[in-house]
C-alpha positions as CSV (number, residue, x, y, z in Angstrom):
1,X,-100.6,195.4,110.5
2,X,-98.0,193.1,110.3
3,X,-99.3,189.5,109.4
4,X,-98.3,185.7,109.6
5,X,-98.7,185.2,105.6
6,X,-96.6,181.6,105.6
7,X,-99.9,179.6,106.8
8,X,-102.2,181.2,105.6
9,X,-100.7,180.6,102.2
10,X,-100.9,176.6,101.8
11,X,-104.3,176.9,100.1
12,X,-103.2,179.0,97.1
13,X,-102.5,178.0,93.8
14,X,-99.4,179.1,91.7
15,X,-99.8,181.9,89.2
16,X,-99.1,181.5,85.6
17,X,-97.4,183.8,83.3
18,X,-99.0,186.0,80.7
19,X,-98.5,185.0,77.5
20,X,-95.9,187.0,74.9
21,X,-97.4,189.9,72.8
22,X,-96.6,189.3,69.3
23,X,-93.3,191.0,67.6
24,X,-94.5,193.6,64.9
25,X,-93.8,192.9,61.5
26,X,-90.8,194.8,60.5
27,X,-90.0,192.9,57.1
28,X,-91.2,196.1,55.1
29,X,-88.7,198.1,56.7
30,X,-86.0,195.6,56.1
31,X,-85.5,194.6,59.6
32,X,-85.9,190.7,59.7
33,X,-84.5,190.1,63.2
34,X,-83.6,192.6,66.7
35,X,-80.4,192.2,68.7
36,X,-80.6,189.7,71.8
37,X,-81.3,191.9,75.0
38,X,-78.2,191.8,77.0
39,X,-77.7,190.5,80.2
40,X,-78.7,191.3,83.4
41,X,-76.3,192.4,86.1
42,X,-75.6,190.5,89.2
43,X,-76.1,191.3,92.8
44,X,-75.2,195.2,93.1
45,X,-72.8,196.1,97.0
46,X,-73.9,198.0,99.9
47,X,-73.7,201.9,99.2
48,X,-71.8,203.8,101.9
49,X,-73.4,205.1,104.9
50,X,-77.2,205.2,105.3
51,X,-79.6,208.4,105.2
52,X,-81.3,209.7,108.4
53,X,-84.5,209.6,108.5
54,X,-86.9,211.0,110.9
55,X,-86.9,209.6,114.5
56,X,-90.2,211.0,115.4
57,X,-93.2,210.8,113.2
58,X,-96.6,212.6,114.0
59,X,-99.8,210.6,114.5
60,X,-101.7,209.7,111.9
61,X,-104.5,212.0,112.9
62,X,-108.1,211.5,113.1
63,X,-110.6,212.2,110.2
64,X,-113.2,215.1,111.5
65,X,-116.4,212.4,112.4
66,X,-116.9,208.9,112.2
67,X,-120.5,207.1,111.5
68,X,-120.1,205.0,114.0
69,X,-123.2,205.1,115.2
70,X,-124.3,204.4,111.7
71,X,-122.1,202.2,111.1
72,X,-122.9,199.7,114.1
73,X,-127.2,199.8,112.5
74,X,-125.9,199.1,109.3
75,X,-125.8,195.1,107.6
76,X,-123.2,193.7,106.6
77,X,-123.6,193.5,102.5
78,X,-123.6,190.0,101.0
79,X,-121.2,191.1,98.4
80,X,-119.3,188.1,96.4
81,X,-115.7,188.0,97.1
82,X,-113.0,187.3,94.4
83,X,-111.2,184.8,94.0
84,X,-107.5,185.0,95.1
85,X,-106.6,181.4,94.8
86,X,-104.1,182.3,91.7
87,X,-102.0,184.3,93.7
88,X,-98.0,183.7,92.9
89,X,-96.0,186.9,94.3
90,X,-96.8,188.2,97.5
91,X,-95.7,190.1,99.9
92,X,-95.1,190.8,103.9
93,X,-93.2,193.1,106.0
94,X,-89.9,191.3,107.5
95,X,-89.5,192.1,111.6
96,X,-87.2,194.8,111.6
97,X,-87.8,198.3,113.5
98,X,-87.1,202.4,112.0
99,X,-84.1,202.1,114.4
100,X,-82.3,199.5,112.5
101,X,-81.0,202.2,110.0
102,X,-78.9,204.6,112.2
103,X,-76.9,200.7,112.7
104,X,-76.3,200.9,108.9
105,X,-78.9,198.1,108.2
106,X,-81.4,198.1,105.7
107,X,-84.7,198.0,106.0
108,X,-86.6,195.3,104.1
109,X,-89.9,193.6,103.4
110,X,-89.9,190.0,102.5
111,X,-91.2,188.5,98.7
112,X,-93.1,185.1,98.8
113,X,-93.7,182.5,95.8
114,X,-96.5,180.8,97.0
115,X,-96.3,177.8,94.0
116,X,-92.4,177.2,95.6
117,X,-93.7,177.4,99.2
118,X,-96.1,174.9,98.6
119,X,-93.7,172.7,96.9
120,X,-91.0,173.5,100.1
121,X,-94.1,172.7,102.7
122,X,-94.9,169.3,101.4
123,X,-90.7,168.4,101.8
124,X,-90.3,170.5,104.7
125,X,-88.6,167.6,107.1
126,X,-86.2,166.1,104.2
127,X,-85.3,170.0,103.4
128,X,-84.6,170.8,106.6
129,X,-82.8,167.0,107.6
130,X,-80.7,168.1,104.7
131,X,-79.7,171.8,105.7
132,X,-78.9,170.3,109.2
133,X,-76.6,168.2,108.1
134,X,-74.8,170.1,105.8
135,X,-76.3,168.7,102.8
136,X,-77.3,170.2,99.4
137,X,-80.6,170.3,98.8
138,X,-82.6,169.5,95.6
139,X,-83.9,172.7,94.3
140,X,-87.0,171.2,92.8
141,X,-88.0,170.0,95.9
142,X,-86.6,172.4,98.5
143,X,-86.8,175.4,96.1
144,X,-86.1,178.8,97.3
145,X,-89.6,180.7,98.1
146,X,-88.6,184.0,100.0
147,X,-86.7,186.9,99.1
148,X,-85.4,189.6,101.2
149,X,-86.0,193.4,98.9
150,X,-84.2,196.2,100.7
151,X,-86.4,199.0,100.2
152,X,-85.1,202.3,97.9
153,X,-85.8,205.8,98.6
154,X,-88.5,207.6,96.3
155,X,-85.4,210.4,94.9
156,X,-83.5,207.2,93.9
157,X,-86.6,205.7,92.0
158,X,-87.4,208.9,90.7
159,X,-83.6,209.5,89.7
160,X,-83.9,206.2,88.0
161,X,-87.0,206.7,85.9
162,X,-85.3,209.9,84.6
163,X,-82.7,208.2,83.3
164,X,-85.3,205.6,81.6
165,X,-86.8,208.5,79.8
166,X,-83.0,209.9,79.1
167,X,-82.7,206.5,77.7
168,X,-85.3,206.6,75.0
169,X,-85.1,210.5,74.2
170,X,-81.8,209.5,73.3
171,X,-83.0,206.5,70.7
172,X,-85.8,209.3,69.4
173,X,-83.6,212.1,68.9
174,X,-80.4,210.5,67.0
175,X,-82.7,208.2,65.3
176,X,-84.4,211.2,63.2
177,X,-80.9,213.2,62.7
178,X,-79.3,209.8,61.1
179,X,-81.9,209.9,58.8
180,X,-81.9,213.7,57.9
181,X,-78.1,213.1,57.7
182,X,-78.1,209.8,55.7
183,X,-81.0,212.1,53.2
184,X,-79.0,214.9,52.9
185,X,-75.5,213.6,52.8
186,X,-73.3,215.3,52.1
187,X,-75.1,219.0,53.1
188,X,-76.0,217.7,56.4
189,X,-72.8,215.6,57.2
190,X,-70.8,219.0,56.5
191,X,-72.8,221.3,58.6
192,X,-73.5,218.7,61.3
193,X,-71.5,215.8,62.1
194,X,-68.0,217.9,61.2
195,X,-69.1,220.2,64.0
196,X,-71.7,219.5,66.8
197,X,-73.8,221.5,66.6
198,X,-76.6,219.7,69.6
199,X,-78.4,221.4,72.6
200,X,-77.7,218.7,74.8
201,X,-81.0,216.6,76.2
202,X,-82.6,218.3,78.6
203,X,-84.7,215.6,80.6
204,X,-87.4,216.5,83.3
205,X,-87.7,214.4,86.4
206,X,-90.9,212.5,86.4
207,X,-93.6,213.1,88.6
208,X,-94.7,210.3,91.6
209,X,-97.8,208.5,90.5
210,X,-99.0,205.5,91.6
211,X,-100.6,203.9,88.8
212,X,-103.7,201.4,89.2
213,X,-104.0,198.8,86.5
214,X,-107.7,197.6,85.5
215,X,-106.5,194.3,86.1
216,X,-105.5,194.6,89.1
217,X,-109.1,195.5,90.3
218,X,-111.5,192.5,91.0
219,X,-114.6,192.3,89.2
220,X,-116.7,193.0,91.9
221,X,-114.7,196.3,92.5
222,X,-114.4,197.5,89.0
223,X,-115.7,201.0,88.3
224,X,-115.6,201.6,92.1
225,X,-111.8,202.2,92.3
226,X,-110.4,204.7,89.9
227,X,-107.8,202.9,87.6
228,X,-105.2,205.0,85.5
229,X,-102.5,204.0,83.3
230,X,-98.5,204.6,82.9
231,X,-98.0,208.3,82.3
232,X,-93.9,207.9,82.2
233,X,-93.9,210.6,79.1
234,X,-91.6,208.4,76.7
235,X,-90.7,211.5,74.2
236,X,-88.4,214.4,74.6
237,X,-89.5,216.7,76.7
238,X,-89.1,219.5,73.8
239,X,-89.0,219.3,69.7
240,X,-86.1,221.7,67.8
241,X,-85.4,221.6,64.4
242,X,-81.8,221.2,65.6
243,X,-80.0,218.2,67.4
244,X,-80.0,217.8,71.5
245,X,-77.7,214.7,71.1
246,X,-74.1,214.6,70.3
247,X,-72.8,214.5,66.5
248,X,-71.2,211.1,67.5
249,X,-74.3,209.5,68.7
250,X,-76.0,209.8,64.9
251,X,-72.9,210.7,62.8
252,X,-70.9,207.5,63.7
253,X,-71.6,204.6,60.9
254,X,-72.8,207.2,58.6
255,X,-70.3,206.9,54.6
256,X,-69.7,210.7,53.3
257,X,-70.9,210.8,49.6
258,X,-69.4,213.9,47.2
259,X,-72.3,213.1,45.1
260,X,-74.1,216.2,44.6
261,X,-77.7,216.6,44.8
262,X,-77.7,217.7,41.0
263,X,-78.5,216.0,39.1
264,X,-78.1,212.6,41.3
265,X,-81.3,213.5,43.7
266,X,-83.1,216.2,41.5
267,X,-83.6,218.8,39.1
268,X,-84.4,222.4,40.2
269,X,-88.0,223.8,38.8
270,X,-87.5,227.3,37.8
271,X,-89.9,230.0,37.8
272,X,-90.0,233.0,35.5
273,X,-90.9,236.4,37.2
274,X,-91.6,238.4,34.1
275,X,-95.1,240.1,33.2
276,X,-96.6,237.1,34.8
277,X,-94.8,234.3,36.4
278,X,-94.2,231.2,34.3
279,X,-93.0,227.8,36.2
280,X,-91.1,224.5,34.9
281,X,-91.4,222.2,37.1
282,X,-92.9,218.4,38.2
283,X,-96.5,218.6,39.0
284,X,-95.9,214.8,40.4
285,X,-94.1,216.9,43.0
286,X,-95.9,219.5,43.7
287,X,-97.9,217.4,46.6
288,X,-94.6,217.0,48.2
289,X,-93.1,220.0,48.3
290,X,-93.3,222.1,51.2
291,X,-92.2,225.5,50.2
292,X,-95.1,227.4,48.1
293,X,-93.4,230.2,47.2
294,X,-90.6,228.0,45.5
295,X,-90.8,225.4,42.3
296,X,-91.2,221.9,42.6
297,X,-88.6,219.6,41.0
298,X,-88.7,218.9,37.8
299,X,-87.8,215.3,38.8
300,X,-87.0,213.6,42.0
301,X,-85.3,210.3,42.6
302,X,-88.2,209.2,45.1
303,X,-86.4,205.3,45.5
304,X,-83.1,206.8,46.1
305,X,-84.2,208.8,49.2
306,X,-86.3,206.4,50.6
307,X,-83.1,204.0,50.5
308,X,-81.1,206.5,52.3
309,X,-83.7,206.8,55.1
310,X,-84.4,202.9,55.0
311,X,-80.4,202.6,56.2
312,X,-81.3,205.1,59.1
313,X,-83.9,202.9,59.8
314,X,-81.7,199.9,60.1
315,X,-79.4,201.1,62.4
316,X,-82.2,202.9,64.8
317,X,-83.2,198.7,65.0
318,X,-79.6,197.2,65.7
319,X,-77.2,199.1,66.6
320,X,-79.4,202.2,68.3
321,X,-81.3,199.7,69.4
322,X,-78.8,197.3,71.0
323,X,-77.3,200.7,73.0
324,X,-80.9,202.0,73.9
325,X,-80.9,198.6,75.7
326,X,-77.8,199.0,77.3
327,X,-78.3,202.8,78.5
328,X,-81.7,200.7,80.3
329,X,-79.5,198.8,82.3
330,X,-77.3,201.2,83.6
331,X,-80.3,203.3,84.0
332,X,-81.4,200.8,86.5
333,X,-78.1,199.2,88.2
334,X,-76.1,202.8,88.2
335,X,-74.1,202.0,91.2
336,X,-74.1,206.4,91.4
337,X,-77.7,206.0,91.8
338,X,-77.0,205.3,95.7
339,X,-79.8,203.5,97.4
340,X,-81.4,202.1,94.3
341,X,-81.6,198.4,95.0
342,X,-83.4,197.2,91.8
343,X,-84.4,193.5,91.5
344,X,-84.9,191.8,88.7
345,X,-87.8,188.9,87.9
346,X,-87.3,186.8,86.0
347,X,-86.7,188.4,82.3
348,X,-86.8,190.8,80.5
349,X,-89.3,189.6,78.3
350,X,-92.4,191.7,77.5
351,X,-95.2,190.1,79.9
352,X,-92.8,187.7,81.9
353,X,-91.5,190.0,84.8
354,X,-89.6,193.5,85.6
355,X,-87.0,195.0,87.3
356,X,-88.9,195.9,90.6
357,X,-87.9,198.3,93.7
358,X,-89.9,198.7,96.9
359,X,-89.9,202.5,97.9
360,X,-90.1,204.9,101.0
361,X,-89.9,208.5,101.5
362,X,-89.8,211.0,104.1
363,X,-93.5,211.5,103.7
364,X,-95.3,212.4,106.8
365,X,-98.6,213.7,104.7
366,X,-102.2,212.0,106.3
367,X,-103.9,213.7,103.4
368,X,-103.0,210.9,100.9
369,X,-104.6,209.1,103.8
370,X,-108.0,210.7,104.2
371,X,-108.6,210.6,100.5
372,X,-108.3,206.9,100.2
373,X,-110.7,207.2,103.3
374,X,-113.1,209.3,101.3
375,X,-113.0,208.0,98.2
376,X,-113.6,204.3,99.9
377,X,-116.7,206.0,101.6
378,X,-118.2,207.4,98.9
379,X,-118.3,204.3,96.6
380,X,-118.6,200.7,98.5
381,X,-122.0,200.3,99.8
382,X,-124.0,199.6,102.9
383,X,-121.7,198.7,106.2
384,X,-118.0,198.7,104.0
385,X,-118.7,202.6,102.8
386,X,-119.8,203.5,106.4
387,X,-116.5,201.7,108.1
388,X,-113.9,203.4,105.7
389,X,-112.5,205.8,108.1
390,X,-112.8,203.7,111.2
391,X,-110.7,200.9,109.0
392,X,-107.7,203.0,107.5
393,X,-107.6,204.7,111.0
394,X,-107.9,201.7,112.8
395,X,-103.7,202.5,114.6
396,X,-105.2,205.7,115.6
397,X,-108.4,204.5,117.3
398,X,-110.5,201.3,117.6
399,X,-113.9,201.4,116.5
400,X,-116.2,198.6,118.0
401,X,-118.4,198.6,115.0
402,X,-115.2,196.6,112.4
403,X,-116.1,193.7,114.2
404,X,-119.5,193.9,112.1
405,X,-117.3,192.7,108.9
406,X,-116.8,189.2,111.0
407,X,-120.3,188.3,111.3
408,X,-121.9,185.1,109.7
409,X,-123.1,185.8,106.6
410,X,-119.9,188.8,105.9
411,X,-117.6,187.6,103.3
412,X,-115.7,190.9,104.0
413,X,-113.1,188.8,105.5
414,X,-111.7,185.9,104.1
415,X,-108.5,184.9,106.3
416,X,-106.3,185.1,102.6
417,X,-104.9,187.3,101.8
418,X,-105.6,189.1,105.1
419,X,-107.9,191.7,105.9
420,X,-111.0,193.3,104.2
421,X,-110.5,193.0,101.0
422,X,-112.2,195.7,100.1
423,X,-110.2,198.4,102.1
424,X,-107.4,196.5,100.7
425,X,-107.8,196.4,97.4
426,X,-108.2,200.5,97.9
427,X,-104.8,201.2,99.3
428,X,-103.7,200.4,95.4
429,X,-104.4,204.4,95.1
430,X,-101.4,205.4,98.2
431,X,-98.6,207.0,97.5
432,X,-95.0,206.2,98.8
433,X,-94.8,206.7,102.1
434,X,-92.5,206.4,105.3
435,X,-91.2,202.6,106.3
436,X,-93.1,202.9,109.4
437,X,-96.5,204.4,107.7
438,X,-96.0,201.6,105.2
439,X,-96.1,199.2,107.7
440,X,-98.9,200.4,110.1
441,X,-101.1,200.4,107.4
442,X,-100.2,197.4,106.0
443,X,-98.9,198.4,102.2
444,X,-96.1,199.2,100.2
445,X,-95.2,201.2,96.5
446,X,-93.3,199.2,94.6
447,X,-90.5,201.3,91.8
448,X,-91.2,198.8,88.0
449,X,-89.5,199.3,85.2
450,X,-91.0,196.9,82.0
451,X,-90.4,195.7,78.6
452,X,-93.3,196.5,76.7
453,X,-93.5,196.0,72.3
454,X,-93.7,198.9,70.9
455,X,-95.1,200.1,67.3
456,X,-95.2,203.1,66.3
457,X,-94.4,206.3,64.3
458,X,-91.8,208.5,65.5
459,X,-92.3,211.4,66.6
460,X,-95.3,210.0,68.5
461,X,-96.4,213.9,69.6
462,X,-99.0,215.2,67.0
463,X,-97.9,218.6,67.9
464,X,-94.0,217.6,67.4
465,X,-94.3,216.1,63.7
466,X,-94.1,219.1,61.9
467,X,-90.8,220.3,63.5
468,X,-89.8,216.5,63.0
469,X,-90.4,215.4,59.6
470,X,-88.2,213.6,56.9
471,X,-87.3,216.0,54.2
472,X,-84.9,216.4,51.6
473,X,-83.6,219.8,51.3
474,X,-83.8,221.0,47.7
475,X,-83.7,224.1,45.7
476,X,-85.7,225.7,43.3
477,X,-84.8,228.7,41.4
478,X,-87.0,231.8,41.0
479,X,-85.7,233.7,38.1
480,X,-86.8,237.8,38.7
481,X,-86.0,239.2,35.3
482,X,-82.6,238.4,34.5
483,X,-81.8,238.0,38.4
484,X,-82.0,233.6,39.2
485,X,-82.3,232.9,42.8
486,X,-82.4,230.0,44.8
487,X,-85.1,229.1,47.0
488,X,-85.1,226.5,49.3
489,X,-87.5,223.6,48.8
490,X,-87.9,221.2,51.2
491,X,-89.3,217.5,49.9
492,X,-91.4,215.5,51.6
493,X,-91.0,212.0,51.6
494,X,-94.7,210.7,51.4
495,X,-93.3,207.1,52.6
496,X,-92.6,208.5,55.7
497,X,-95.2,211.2,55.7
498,X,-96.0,209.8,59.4
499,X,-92.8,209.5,60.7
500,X,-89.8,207.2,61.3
501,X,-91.1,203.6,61.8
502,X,-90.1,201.9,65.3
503,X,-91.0,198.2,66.6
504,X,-89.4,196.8,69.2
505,X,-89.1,196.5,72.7
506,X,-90.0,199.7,74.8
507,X,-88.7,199.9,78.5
508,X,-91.5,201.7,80.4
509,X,-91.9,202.3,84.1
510,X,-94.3,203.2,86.9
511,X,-95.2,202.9,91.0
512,X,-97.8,200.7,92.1
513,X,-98.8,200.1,95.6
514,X,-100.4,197.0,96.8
515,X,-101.5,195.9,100.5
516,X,-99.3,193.4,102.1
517,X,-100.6,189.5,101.4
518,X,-101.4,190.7,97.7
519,X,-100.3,190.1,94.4
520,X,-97.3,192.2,93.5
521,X,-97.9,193.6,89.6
522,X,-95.8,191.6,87.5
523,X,-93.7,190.0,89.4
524,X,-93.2,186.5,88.2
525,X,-91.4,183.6,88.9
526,X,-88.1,184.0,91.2
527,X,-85.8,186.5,90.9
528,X,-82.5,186.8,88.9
529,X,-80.5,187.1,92.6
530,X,-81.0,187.7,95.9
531,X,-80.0,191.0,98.2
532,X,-80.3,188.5,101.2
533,X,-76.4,188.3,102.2
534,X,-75.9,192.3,102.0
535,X,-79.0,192.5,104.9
536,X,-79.1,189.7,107.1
């Protein structure tokens, strides 16, 4: 299915960004301002010698019957097409062959900006005069408008959302045990940070799942193609009420007091155990303590506590923050992560572009296939449902009754972006596939990792907050005739009560697949570098 998009693409318009999601207010917290994102790497090298893949691929296969008969009866269906004028990013499938890779190059599909094409097109004869001579040429009027993408395996892009998720179970997890420590310093800072005492994170691999945005669907194909959203399972993958990261990672910054917590934080309640039990102790408190069979405190410095927590809370928004940030980045440009060529668009900013990946695998699966098939069947009307097998199968066998979708009257077909756009706009449900799969059928996943602002309450888990709340451990004394014996209470700190306050910036990922000659999801603008010298 491989296209001439350059053309066809004269009569689009340029896309425009989306606009900036508000920062959350995080005054109350004492956080007035978040560190600057740091910067993006530059152009990654080649990795060492190139994986085989498979020389041979079966065919495609053949779904079981075909309406054609019913098919070539049928209308066409009058349906209103979108409107695809606002296209920016698009992209096509370079001319290279499978057998390129065995010669240690790397396969690639091609990126357009249609706005800087458009601006290139109408200087075309100056820009090129200029190259021929040896000239530099103006970049706002001979602007740079394709970019080669190597493509990435699927275990690389997979290897790389782990880390993502390694990335923010490491923000979650030491931002809860500073605040436990900075509450219950010194008893924590003793038993913790002096010896680690963590699990280590364990972090699952995420599972493949191409994700369909609502707004990716047009209008006149919403409700008829299943849309789902990002299921990247930012959390740790288990809740203990012990630490999984190191005692650095939440002990470091964190001032020893040798205050004790009597009579600084509290003062035991005590309950008699004579004839019949008798208890001094705060009724205030009593909401907030956690232990029934122990005494509230008789008094409890409330301000105190939260100010301890508050300084967790801090550093969880610069300096955790500033290294959860960092940890992204090398999540995404690990040169160990071998054939992970991320590209960044460009920023970082939530809403104006990600770091983007195209993908293969060694897939040879049809089912995937047969579904989309199905699915298409079962839910466009008239001639487009009848035609979904004979279209997606279209390398295996030609069926005399597509041409029905170029009859006068069809807007099935509208030259750009190429294709029925109907069958296209249903390959956004394929998975990652094989480089030559991707390119018979005329589609490719693409690997994105995002900023997105978050604001929230950490844990975000309903079943995780009560192994995760912020408590002060006190003690209350139970007195059994002349025999006192302490008890632990633990104190609730009803500020908190919901968890650890977080807004910021959020780096979330997912695959989408799109048909080649569409809009890629979220990428904007040109990109921070180009792979082009490391492939040509």
């Amino acid at each position: 299915m491989r296209r001439t998009l350059l053309g066809l693409c004269l009569a689009l318009g340029g896309g425009s960004a989306h606009g900036l999601p508000p920062v959350p207010d995080t005054s109350a917290y004492g956080i007035h301002s978040l560190p600057e994102l740091p910067a993006l790497p530059t152009r990654p090298a080649l990795p060492g010698p190139l994986p085989t893949l498979p020389k041979f691929l079966p065919d495609l296969g053949l779904p079981g019957a075909v309406p054609s008969e019913a098919a070539a009866k049928a209308q066409p269906r009058n349906t209103r097409k979108p409107d695809y004028s606002g296209l920016s990013n698009i992209f096509s499938f370079a001319d290279t062959r499978l057998e390129t890779v065995p010669k240690g190059k790397l396969p690639y599909l091609e990126v357009l900006n249609v706005g800087a094409f458009r601006t290139y097109a109408q200087n075309a004869s100056r820009c090129r005069a200029a190259q021929a001579a040896g000239q530099r040429t103006d970049a706002r009027t001979c602007p740079a408008h394709v970019w080669q993408v190597p493509y990435s395996l699927e275990s690389a892009s997979v290897r790389a959302a782990t880390d993502l998720r390694r990335a923010w179970q490491r923000l979650e997890d030491r931002y809860y045990w500073r605040a436990q420590v900075e509450l219950n310093n010194p008893t924590l800072y003793l038993a913790q940070c002096l010896i680690d005492t963590s699990r280590g994170l364990k972090t699952t691999p995420p599972e493949v799942r191409v994700t369909v945005a609502a707004s990716d669907v047009p209008q006149a194909l919403r409700g008829r193609i299943p849309t789902s959203s990002t299921q990247n399972k930012l959390q740790l993958d288990d809740y203990w009420p012990w630490p999984q990261v190191p005692a650095r990672d939440y002990c470091e910054g964190v001032q020893p007091t040798v205050l004790p917590g009597v009579p600084d934080m509290y003062l035991p309640g005590t309950c008699f155990y004579f004839v019949v039990k008798f208890c001094i102790e705060g009724q205030q408190w009593r909401r907030y303590a956690l232990n029934p069979a122990a005494p509230a405190p008789i008094s409890f410095n409330e301000a105190a506590a939260n100010a301890r927590v508050q300084r967790a809370v801090k550093a969880a928004h610069t300096t955790y923050f500033a290294q959860y940030q960092r940890d992204v980045l090398e999540a995404l440009f690990n040169p160990k992560n071998t054939y992970f060529f991320a590209l960044p668009w460009r920023s970082l900013v939530p809403g104006e572009g990600a770091v983007v990946a195209p993908v293969i695998s060694y897939s040879t699966d049809v089912r995937p296939l047969r579904a989309v098939a199905e699915t298409a069947r079962t839910r466009l009307d008239g001639l487009l449902g009848l035609n979904a097998y004979a279209y997606y199968f279209q390398r295996a066998f030609r069926s005399p009754t597509l041409g029905a979708h170029l009859l006068p009257g069809s807007q099935d077909v509208q030259g750009s972006p190429p294709g029925v756009w109907a069958y296209e706009e249903f390959k956004r449900l394929l998975p990652p596939t094989n480089p030559r799969w991707s390119e018979d059928l005329g589609y490719a996943t693409f690997f994105e990792a995002f900023n997105t602002t978050k604001t929230t309450f950490l844990p975000e888990p309903v079943s995780a907050k009560p192994l995760r709340q912020v408590v002060y451990f006190a003690t209350g004394i139970n007195v059994y005739g002349l025999n006192p014996v302490p008890v632990p209470q633990p104190m609730l700190l009803p500020r908190f009560a919901a968890g650890l306050p977080f807004a910021g910036l959020q780096t979330q990922f997912d695959w989408r697949s799109v048909a080649e000659g569409y809009q890629v999801p979220r990428v904007q603008g040109t990109p921070l570098f180009d792979y082009a010298p490391l492939i040509r």
